[in-house]
N, C-alpha and C positions, 0 to 999 in steps of 0.2 A: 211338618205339621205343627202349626202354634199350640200351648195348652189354652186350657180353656181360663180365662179372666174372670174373676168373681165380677158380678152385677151388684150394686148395691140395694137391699132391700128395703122399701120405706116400711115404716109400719101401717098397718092394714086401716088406723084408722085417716091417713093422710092419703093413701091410695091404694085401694082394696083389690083393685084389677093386678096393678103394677107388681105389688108384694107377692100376692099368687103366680104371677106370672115368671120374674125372676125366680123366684123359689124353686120354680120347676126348673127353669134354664138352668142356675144354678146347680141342682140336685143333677142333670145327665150331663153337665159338662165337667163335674169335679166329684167324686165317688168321695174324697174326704169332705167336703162342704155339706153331700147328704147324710155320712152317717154322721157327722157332728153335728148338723144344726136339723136335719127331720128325722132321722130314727133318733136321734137322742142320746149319740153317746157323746155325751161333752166334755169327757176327761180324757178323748183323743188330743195329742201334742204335736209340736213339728214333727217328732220320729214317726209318726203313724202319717203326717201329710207325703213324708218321702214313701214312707211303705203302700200307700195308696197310687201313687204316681207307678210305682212297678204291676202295682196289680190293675189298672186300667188299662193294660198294655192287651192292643187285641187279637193275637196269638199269645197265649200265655201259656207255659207248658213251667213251674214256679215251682222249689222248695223251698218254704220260707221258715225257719228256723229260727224262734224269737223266744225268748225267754220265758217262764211261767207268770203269769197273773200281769204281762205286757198288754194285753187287749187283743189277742191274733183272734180268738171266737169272733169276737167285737166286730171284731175286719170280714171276717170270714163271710157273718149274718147278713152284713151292708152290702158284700160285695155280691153274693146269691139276690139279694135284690134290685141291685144297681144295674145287674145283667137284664132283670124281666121287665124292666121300666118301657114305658111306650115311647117309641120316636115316630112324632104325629109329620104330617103335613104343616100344621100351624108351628109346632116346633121347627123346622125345617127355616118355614120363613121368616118367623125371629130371629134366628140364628144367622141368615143370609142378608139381614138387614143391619144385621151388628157389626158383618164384615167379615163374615167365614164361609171357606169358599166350599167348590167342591169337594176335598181333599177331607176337610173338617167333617162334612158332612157324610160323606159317607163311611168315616171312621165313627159317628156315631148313629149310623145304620147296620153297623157290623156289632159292635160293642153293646147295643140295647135291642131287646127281641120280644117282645109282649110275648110270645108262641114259644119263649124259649124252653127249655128243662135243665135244671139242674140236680146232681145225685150231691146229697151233702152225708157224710161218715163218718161217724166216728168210735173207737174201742170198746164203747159200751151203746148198750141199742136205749136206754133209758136216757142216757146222757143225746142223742144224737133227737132224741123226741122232744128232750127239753129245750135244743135250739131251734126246733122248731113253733115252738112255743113264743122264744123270743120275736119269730116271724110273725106269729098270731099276734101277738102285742101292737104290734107296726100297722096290721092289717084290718083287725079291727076297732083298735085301743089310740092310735095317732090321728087325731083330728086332722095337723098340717097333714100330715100323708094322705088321707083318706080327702082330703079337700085338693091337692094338687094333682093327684092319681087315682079319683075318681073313677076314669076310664078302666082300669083294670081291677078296681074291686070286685072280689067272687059275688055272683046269686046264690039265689036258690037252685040252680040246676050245676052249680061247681061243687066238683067233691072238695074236701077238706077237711080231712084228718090228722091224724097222729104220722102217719108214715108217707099220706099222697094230699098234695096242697093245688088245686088249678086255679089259677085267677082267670080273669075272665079274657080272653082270646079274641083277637081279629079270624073271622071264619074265612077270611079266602085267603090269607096266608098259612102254610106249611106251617102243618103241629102234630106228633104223633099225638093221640087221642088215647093211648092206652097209658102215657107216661105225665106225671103232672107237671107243673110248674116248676116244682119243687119236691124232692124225693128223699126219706129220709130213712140211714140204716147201719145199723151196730155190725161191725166187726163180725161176717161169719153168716150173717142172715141173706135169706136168697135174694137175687138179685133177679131171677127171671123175669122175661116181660117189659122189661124198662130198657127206652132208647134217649138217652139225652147227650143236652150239646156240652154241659159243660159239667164239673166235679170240683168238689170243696171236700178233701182229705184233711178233715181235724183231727190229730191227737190219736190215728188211729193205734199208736202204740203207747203199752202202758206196764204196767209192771212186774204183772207177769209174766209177758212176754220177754221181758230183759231178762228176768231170772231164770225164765226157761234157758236161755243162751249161757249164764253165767255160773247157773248151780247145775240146770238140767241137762236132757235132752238136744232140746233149741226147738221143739216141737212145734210148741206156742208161735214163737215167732216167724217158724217155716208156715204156718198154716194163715199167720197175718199178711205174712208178702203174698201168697199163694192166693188171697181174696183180692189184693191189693190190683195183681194180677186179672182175675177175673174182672175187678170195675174197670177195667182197660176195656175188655170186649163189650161193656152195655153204650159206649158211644154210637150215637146213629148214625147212622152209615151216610147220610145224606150229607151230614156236616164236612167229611172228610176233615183237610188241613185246619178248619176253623175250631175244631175243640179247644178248648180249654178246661186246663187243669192247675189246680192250686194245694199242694197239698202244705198243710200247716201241722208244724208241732216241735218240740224238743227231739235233739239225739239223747237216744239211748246206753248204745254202748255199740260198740264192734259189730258190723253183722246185722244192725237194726236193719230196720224198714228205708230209712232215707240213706243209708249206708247201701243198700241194695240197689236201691234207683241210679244212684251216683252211677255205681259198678256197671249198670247194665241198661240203663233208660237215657243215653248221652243226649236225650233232644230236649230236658230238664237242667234249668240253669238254677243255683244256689245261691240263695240271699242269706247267710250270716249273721246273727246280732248278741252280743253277748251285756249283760245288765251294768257290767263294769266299764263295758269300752274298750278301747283296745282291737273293733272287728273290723274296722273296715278307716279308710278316710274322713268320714264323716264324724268320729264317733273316737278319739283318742283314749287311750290308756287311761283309768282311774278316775275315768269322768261317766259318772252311769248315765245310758243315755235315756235313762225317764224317772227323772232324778224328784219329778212332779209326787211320784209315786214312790219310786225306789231310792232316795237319796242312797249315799255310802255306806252310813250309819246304820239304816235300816237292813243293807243288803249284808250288811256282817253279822248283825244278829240273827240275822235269819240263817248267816251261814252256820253261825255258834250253837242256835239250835237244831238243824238236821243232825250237825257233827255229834250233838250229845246224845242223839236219840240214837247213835249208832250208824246214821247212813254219811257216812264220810263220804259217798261221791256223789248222793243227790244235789247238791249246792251245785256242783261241776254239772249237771246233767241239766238241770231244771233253769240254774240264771248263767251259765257261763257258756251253754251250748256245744259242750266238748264231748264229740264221742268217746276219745281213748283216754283212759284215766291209770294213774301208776299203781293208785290201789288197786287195780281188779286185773293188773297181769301180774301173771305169777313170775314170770323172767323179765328180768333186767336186760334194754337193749345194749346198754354198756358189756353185757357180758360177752356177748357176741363179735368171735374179733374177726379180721376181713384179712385175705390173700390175695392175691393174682397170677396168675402164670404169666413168664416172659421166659422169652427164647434167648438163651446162654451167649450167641453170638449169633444174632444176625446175618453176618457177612457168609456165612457157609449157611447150604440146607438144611431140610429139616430133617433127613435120615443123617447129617452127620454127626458122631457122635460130640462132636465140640460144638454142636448147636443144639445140646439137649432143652428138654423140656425142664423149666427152674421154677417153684415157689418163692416166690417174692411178700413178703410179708408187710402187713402196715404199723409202722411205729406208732407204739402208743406206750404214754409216759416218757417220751424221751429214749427210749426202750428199741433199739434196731436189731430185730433175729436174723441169725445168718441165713441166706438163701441155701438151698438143696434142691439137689435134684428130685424129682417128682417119681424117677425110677426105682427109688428105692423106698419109697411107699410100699406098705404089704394090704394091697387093695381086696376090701370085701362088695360085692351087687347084693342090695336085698331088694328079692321082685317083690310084692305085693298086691295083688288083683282086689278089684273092690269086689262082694258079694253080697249077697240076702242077709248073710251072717253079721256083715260089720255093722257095727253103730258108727252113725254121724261121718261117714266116707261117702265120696261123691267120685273119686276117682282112683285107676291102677295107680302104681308108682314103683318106679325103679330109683334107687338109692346107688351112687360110686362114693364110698368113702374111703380115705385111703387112711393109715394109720401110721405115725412115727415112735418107731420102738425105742428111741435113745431120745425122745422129749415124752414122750406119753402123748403128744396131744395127738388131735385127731381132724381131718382136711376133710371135709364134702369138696367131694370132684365133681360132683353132676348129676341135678336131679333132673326127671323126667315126668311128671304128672298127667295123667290124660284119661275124661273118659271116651274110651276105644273100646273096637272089638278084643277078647281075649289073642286071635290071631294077630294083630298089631302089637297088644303086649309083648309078645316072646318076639316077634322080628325085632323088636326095639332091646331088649334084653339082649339077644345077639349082638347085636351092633356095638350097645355098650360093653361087651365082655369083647368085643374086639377092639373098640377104642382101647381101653386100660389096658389089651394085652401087651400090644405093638402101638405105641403114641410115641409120633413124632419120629416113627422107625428106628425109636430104642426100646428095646423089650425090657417088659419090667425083670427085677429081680427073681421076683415072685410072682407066679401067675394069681391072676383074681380069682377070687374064690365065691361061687353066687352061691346065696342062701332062698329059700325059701321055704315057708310054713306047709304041715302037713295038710292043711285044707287047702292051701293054694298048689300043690303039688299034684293034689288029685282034680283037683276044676281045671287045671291045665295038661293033662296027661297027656289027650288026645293030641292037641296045639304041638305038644315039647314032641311028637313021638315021631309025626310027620313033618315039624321043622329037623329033626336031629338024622332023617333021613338021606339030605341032602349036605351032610356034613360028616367030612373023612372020620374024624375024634368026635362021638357025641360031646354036650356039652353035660359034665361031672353040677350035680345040683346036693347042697347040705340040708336036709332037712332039720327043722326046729317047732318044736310043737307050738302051735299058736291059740291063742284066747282071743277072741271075737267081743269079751262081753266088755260093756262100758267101763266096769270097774277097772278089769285089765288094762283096757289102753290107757284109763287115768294113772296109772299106777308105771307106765311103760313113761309116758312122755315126761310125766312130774319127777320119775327115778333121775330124768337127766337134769336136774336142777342142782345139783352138786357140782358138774362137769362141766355146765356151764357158766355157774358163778367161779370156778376156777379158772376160766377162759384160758380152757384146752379143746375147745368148739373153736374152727375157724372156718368161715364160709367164704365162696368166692361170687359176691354181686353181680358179677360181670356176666353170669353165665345163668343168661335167661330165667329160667324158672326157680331159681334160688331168690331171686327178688321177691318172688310168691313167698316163698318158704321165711323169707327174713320177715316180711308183713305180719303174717301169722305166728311167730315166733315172738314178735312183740306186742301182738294181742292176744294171747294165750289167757284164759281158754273159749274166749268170743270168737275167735282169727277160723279159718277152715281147718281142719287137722290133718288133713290126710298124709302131707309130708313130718310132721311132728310126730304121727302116730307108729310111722314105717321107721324113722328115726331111731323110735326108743327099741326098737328089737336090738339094736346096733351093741351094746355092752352086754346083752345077752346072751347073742345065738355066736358070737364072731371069736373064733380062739384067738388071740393076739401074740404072735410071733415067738420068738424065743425068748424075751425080752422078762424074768419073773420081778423086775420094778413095775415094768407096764402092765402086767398081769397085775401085780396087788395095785398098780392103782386104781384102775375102775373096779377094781373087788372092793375097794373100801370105798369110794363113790358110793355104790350101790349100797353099800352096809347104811352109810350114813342116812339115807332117804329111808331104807327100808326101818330102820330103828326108829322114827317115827310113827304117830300115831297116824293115818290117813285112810279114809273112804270116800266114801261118791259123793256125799255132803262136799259143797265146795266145788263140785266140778261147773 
């Protein structure tokens, strides 16, 4: 399908039909052509004609991520309009005379719906009223608008207010009657009752919501997705595949609202834009790409002034569009060093003992650690069930870490994360206390040793009492008194901040769920916790071998954190 070719406009005093007429052709065949030249935003540039051309698209399912004080509202307001626009009969055969075929035409019979509804949103309900206001402007304040689109200006019998806006409707075309043209609503406010075709998500996150994820809870921002969520269900059902959704605004940090989408809405494609350049092909390195506005000069004072007021990664947030920032993890992904297991020789099986199981380690600095066997690991399981009690856990987790008492450091063998039933927990707890016992058909040195917390020892009694039935040796369990409250686990996961700037943490990527576990480790404390959290029991509840070097060194690990001044501020 061709795009659509701008018409050249005469002015109205040389041909007063022609100028109206274009105008309108014009306005439904190029969504940037209207908001520039009839709503009126004239300091739209090339980067908003390509940003237009994406958002014309008519399945749209869009995250579009563009920098602060960029024009995306701008886009937003045009483009809720550009959808309600009329596609007449008489448009039809301009159009077909210009040389647009079928194809043309009925991509602008899908794309423009006089009967349409749109829900527009945004983080504040005052802020999402005043775009609707911009709408008010257009509708009864634009001469050109009001003289081209005539046909759809509201009466006296269309509501139009503050939150419900109906223009005026073809009556024997499909239109729910309870939902308006246009629909407008702050973060959190009900949604009941409303069926529309399409959603413009401005800015629905803002900054409290970050800080809830970075200092607090994450409360805020679980209860932003969670609406986020909800405006999914008020599409009409009649639309099916033809929704569209657009949601507009800055990443936040780790964990945000458009960070969610990513994770879990795959039928949402991501548009990029960062103020410096550098995001995409269009748009190189150190060349801002609305330089109209934001030349270089300007976007470094403006970086110099957040930085002095304190907010050293709103610049990063607001004009560079970068979720994960160095200031706001507390661990260094450098510190984090990687393994892998390989098999000692190959050429024999894997019960023989010249084919044992070997740590292989990754050079770094030039730096090559001797391989070892994996048997001589003194292996501790910490189970962990998620309950009513935890803060900020979403799932059980079994921990295999194994421990070297003549380096100190310390090997994640295999994490396991899931939310299950408590009966799947402990089957999987078995399992892993039999991998570590007998792997690769060489028994370890030292049997594994599972730990587990006094409140998780009792929510699983029943589980452990009738799995240990069916087993000759029950299975020997350490209790360790556990702490539930937020402070606690802040103080479990940040205690290993010492152990891991020493990189004597070594993890193996290869092994599934430890990928999770490295994500969240270098977004700490935006990232999920659940394995971070179950992690930090690890220097505490686990006696470490015979070894009293390895014993005092996480004894003085721990001293060092704990000698610190730290509370839940900061979490």
């Amino acid at each position: 399908m061709n795009r659509w070719k701008i018409l050249p406009v005469p002015p109205v005093a040389d041909d007063y039909e022609l100028h109206f007429r274009n105008t309108r052709l014009n306005s439904l065949g190029s969504l940037y052509w209207f908001a520039k030249n009839v709503i009126g935003f004239s300091r739209l540039t090339a980067l908003h004609k390509g940003l237009c051309k994406t958002l014309e698209s008519e399945f749209l399912m869009l995250v579009m991520q563009l920098p602060m004080s960029h024009y995306k509202t701008s886009l937003g307001i045009s483009l809720s309009i550009f959808w309600a626009l009329p596609f007449s009969e008489r448009d039809e055969e301009h159009m077909r005379e210009l040389g647009y075929g079928d194809e043309w035409v009925r991509y602008m019979k899908a794309i423009h719906d006089q009967n349409t509804s749109t829900l527009v949103t945004h983080e504040i309900a005052d802020q999402a009223a005043n775009i609707g206001r911009a709408v008010d402007r257009v509708y009864e304040n634009n001469d050109v608008f009001r003289q081209v689109f005539r046909d759809i200006l509201p009466d006296r019998d269309c509501t139009w207010n503050n939150m419900h806006k109906f223009q005026a409707r073809l009556p024997k075309a499909y239109a729910d009657a309870t939902t308006g043209t246009f629909e407008y609503r702050g973060v959190g406010q009900a949604l009941q009752g409303i069926h529309v075709k399409n959603q413009i998500n401005d800015d629905n996150v803002g900054r409290e919501a970050q800080q809830s994820v970075l200092r607090g809870d994450g409360k805020v921002m679980r209860s932003t997705i969670s609406w986020f969520q909800q405006c999914g269900t008020r599409f009409d059902p009649n639309v099916g595949k033809a929704r569209r959704q657009a949601v507009l605004g800055n990443p936040w940090c780790h964990g945000d609202l458009n960070w969610w989408i990513k994770e879990n809405m795959p039928e949402f494609i991501f548009e990029t834009h960062s103020a410096e350049g550098g995001c995409c092909k269009k748009h190189p390195a150190g060349k801002p790409i609305l330089p109209e506005a934001w030349p270089m000069e300007l976007l470094q004072r403006e970086k110099k002034r957040l930085e002095a007021s304190g907010n050293v990664g709103d610049y990063e947030h607001f004009y560079l569009c970068r979720h994960k920032l160095v200031g706001e993890s507390i661990f260094d992904a450098t510190w984090l060093r990687e393994y892998r297991f390989r098999e000692a020789d190959p050429r024999f099986s894997k019960d023989d003992l010249r084919n044992a199981l070997m740590v292989e380690h990754k050079v770094y600095e030039g730096t090559a650690l001797k391989d070892f066997m994996a048997a001589t690991l003194e292996i501790a399981i910490i189970v962990d069930p998620n309950h009513a009690r935890k803060n900020k856990r979403e799932k059980h987790v079994i921990w295999s870490i194994g421990f070297d008492p003549e380096s100190s450091r310390i090997y994640l063998l295999s994490l396991w994360q899931k939310d299950s039933t408590y009966s799947v927990l402990v089957e999987e707890m078995y399992s892993q206390y039999a991998n570590w016992t007998m792997r690769n058909g060489l028994k370890q040195f030292k049997t594994p040793t599972v730990y587990m917390g006094k409140t998780a020892r009792e929510l699983l009694a029943f589980y452990l009492s009738e799995r240990d039935k069916r087993e000759r040796i029950p299975l020997q369990i350490e209790e360790f008194e556990d702490d539930d409250s937020l402070a606690a686990m802040k103080n479990r996961i940040e205690s290993l901040e010492p152990t891991f700037k020493a990189a004597q943490i070594w993890c193996n990527p290869e092994q599934g769920q430890q990928k999770e576990f490295v994500e969240d480790y270098e977004n700490y404390p935006a990232g999920k916790l659940d394995a971070l959290d179950v992690l930090g029991h690890y220097p505490r509840v686990v006696e470490i071998g015979d070894s009293k070097n390895a014993r005092k060194f996480l004894q003085d690990q721990m001293a060092e954190f704990q000698g610190r001044q730290s509370g839940i501020a900061g979490y």
